[in-house]
N, CA, C and O atoms as CSV, one atom per row, in Angstrom:
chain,resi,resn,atom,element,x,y,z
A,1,UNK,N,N,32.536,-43.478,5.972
A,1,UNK,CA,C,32.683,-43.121,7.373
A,1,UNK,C,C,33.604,-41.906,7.464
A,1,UNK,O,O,34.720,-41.781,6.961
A,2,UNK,N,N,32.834,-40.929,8.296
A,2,UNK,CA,C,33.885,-39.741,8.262
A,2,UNK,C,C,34.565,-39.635,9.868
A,2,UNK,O,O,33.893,-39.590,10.899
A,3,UNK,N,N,35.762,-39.614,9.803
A,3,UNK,CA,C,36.496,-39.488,11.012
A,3,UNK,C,C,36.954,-37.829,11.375
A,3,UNK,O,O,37.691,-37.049,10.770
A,4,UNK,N,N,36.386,-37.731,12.280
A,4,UNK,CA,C,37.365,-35.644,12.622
A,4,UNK,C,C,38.234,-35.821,13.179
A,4,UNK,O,O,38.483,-36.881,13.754
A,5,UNK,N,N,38.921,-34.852,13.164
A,5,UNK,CA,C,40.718,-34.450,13.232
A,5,UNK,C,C,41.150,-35.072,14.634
A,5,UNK,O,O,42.227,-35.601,14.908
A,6,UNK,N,N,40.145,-34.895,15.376
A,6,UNK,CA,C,40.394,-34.816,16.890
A,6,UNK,C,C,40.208,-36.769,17.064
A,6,UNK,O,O,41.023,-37.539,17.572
A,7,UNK,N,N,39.263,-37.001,16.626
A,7,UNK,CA,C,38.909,-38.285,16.757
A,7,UNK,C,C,40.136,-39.355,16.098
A,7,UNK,O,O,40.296,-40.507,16.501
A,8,UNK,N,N,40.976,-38.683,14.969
A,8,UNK,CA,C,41.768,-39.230,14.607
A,8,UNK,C,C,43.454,-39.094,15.211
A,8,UNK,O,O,44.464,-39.775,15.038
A,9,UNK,N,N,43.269,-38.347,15.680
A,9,UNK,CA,C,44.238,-37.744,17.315
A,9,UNK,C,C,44.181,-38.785,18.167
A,9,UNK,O,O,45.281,-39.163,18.570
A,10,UNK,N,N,43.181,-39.400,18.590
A,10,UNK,CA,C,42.977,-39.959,19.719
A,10,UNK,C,C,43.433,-41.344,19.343
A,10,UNK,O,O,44.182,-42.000,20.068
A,11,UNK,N,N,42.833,-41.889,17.873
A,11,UNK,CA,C,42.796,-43.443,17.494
A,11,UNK,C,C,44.787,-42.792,17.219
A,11,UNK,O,O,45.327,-43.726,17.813
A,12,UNK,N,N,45.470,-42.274,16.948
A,12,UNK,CA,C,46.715,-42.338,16.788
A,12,UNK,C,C,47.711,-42.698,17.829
A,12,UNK,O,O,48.832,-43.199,17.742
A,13,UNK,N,N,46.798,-42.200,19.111
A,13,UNK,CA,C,47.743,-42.206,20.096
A,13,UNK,C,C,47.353,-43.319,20.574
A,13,UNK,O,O,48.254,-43.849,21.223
A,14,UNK,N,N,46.455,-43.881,20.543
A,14,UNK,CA,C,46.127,-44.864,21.022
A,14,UNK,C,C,46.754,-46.234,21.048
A,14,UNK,O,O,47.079,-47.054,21.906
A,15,UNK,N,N,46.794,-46.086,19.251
A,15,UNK,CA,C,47.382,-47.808,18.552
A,15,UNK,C,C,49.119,-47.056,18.562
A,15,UNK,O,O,50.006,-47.909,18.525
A,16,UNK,N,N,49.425,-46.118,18.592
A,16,UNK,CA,C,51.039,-45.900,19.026
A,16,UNK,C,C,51.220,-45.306,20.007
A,16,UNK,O,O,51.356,-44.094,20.174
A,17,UNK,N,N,51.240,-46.710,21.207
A,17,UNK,CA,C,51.752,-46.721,22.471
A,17,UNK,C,C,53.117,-46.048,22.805
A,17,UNK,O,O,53.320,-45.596,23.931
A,18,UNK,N,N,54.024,-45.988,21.845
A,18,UNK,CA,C,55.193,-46.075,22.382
A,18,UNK,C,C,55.837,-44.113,21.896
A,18,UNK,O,O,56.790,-43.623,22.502
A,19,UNK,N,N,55.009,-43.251,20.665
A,19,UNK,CA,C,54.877,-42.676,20.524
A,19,UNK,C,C,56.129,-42.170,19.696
A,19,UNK,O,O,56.920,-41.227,19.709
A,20,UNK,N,N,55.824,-43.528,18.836
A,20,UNK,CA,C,57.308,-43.810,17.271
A,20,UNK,C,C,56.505,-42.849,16.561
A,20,UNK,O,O,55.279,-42.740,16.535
A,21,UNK,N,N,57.951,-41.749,15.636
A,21,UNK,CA,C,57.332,-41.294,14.750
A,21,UNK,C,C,58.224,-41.265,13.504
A,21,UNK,O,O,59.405,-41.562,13.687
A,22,UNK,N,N,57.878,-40.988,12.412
A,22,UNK,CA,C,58.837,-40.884,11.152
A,22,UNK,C,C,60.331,-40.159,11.411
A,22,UNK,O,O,60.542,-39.026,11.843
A,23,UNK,N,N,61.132,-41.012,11.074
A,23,UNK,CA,C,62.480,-40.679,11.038
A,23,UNK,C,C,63.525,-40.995,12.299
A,23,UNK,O,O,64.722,-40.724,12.388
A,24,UNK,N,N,62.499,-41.770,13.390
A,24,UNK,CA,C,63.061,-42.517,14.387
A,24,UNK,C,C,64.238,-43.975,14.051
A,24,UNK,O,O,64.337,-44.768,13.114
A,25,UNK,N,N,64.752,-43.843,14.944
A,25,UNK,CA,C,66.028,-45.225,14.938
A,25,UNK,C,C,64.926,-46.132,15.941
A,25,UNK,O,O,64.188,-45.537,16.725
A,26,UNK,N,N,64.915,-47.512,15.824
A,26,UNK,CA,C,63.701,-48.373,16.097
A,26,UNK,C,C,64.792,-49.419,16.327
A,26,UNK,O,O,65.858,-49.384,15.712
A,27,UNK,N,N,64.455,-50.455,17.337
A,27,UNK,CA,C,64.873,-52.082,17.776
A,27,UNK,C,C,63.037,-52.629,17.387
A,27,UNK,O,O,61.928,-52.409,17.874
A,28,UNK,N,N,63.553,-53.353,16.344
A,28,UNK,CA,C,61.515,-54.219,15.972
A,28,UNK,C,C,61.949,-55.377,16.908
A,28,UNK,O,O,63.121,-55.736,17.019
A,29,UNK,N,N,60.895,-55.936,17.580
A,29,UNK,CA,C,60.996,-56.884,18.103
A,29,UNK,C,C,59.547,-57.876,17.653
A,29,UNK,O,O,58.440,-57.515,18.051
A,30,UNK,N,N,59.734,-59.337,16.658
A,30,UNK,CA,C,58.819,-59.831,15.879
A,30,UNK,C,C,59.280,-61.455,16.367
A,30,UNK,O,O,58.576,-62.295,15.806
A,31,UNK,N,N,59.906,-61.806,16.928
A,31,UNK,CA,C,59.963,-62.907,16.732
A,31,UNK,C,C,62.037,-62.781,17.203
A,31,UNK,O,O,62.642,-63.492,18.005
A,32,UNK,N,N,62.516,-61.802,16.469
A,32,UNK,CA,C,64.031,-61.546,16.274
A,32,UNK,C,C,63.760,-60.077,16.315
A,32,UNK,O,O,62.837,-59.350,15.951
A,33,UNK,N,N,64.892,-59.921,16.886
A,33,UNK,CA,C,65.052,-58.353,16.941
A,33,UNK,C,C,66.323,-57.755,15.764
A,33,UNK,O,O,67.187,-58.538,15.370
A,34,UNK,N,N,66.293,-56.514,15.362
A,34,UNK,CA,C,66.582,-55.706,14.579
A,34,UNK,C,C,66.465,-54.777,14.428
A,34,UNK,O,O,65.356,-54.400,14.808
A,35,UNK,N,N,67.335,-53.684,13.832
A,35,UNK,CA,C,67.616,-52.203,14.324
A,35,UNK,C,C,66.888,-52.044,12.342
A,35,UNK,O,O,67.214,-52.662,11.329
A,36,UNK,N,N,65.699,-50.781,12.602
A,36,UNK,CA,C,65.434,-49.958,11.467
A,36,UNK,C,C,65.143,-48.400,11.307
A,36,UNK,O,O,64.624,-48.099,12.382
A,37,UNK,N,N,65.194,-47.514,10.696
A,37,UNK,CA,C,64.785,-46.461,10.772
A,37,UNK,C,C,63.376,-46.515,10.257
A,37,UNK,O,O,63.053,-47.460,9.537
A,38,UNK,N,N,62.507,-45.573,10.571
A,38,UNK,CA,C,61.196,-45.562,10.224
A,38,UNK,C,C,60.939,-44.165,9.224
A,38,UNK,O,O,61.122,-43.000,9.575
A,39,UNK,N,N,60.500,-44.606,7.985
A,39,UNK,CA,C,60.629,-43.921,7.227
A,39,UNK,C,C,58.943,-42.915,6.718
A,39,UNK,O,O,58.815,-41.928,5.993
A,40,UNK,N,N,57.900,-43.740,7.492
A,40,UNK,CA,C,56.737,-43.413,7.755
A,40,UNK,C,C,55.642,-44.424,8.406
A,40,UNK,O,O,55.890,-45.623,8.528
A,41,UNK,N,N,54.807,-44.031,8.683
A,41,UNK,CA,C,53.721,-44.362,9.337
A,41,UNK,C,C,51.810,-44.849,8.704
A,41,UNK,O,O,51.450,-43.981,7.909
A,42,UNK,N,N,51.451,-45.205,8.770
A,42,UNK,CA,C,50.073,-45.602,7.787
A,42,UNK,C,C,49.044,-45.791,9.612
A,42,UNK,O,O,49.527,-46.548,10.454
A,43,UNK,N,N,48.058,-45.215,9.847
A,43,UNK,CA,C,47.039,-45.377,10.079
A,43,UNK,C,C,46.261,-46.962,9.610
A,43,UNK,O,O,46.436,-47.161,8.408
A,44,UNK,N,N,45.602,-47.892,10.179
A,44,UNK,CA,C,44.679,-48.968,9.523
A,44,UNK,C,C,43.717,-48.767,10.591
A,44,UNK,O,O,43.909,-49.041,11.776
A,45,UNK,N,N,42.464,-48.170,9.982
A,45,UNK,CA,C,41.204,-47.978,11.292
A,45,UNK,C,C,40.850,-49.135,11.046
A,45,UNK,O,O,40.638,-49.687,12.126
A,46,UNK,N,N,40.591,-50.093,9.866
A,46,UNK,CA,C,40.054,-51.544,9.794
A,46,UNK,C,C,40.777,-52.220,11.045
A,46,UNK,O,O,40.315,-52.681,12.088
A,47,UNK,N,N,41.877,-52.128,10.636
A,47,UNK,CA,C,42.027,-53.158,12.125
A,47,UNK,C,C,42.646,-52.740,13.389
A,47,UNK,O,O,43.011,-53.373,14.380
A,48,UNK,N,N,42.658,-51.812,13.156
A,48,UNK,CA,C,42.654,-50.910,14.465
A,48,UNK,C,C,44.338,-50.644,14.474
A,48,UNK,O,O,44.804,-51.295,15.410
A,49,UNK,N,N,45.142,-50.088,13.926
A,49,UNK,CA,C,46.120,-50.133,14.268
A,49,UNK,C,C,47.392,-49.479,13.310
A,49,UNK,O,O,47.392,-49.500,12.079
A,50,UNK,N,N,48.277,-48.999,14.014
A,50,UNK,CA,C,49.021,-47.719,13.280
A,50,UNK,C,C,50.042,-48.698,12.472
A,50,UNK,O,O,49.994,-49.797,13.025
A,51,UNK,N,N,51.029,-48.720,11.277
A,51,UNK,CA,C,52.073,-49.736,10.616
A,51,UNK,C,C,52.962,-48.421,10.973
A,51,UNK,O,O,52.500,-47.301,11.193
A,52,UNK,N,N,54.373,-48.799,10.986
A,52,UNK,CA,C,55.813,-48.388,10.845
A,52,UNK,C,C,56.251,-48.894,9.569
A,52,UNK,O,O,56.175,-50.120,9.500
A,53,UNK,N,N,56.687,-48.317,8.540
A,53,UNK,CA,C,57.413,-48.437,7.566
A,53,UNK,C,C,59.004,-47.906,7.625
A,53,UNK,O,O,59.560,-46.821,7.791
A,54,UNK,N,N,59.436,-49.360,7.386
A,54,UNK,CA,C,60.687,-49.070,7.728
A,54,UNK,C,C,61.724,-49.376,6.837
A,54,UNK,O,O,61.596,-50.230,5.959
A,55,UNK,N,N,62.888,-48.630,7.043
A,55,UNK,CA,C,64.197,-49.015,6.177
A,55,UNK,C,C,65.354,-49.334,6.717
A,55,UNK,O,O,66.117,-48.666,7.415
A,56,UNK,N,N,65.443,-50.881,6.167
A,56,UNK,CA,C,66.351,-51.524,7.428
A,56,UNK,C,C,68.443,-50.992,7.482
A,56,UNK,O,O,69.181,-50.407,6.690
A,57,UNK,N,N,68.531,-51.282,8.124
A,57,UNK,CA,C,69.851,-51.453,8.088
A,57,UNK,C,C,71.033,-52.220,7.486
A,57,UNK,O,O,72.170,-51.857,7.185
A,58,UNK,N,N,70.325,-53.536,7.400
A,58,UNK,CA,C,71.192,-54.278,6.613
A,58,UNK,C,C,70.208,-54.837,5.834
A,58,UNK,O,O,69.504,-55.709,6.342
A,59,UNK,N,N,70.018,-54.480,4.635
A,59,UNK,CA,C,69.045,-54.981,3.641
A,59,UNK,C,C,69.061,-56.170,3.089
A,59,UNK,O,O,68.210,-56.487,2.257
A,60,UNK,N,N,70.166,-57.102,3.532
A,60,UNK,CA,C,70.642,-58.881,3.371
A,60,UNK,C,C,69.363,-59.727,4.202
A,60,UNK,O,O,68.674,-60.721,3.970
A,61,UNK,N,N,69.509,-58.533,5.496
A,61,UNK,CA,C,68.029,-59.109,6.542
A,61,UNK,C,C,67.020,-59.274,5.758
A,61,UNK,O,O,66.399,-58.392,5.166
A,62,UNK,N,N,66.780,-60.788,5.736
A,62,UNK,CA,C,65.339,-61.418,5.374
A,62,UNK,C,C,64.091,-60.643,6.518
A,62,UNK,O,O,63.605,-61.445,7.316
A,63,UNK,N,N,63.660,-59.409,6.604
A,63,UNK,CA,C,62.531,-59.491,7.874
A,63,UNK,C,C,61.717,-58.597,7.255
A,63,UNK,O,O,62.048,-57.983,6.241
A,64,UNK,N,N,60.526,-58.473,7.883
A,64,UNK,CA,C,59.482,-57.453,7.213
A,64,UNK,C,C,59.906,-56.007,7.684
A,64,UNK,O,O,60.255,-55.593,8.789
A,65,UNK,N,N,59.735,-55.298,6.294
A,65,UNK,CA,C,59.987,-53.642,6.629
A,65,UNK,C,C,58.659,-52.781,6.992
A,65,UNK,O,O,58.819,-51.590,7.257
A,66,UNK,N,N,57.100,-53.446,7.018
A,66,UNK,CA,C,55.954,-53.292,7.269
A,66,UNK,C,C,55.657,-53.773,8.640
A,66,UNK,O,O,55.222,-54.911,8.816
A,67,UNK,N,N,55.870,-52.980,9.583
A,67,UNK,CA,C,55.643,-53.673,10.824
A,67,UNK,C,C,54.298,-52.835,11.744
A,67,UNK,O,O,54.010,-51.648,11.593
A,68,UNK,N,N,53.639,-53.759,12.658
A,68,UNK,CA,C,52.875,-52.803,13.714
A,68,UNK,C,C,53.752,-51.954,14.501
A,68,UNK,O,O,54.817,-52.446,14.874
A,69,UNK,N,N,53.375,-50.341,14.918
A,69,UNK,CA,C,54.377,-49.765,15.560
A,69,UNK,C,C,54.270,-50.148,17.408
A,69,UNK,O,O,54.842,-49.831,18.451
A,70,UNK,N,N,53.190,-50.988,16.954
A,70,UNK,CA,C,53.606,-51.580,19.187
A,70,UNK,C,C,54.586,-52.048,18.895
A,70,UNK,O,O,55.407,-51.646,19.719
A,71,UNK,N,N,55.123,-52.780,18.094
A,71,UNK,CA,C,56.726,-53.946,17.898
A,71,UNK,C,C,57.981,-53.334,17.989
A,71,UNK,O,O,59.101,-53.829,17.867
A,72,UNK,N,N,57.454,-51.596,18.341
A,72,UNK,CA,C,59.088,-51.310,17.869
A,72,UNK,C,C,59.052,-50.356,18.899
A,72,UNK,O,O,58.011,-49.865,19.335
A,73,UNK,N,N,60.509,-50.016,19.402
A,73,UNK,CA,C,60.858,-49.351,20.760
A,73,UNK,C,C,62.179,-48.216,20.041
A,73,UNK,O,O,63.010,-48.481,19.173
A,74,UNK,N,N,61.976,-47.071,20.712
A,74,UNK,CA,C,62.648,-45.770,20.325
A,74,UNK,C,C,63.866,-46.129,20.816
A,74,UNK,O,O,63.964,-46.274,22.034
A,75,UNK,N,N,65.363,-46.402,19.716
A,75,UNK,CA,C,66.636,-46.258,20.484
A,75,UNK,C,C,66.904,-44.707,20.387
A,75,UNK,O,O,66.452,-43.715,19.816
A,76,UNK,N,N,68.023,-45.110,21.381
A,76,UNK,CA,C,68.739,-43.361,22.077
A,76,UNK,C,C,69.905,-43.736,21.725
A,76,UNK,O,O,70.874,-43.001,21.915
């Protein structure tokens, strides 16, 4: 399946609502909330939906560093 540039523009903005991008300070909210930086981003057209890869803050935190980026909100 071939996707064009533009088409892949659109599915980006789409599944990242909140318009997180690499190197952002993030509150994940999964269940518990927690402060991470986002160290990159992954596209999944299978299931429709952008991941945040992240690097946490306190690395003792048991929580996933692979998160959907709807879960996470831009701190200021």
């Amino acid at each position: 399946m071939t996707i064009s540039n533009r088409e892949m523009e659109r599915l980006w903005s789409r599944y990242n609502p909140h318009g997180i991008s690499a190197g952002d300070l993030v509150e994940v909210s999964i269940g518990q909330k927690y402060r991470a930086r986002v160290v990159g981003l992954d596209l999944d057209l299978k299931n429709k939906k952008v991941y945040a890869n992240l690097k946490l803050f306190d690395p003792s935190n048991k929580v996933p560093i692979r998160v959907d980026v709807a879960d996470c909100r831009r701190q200021s």
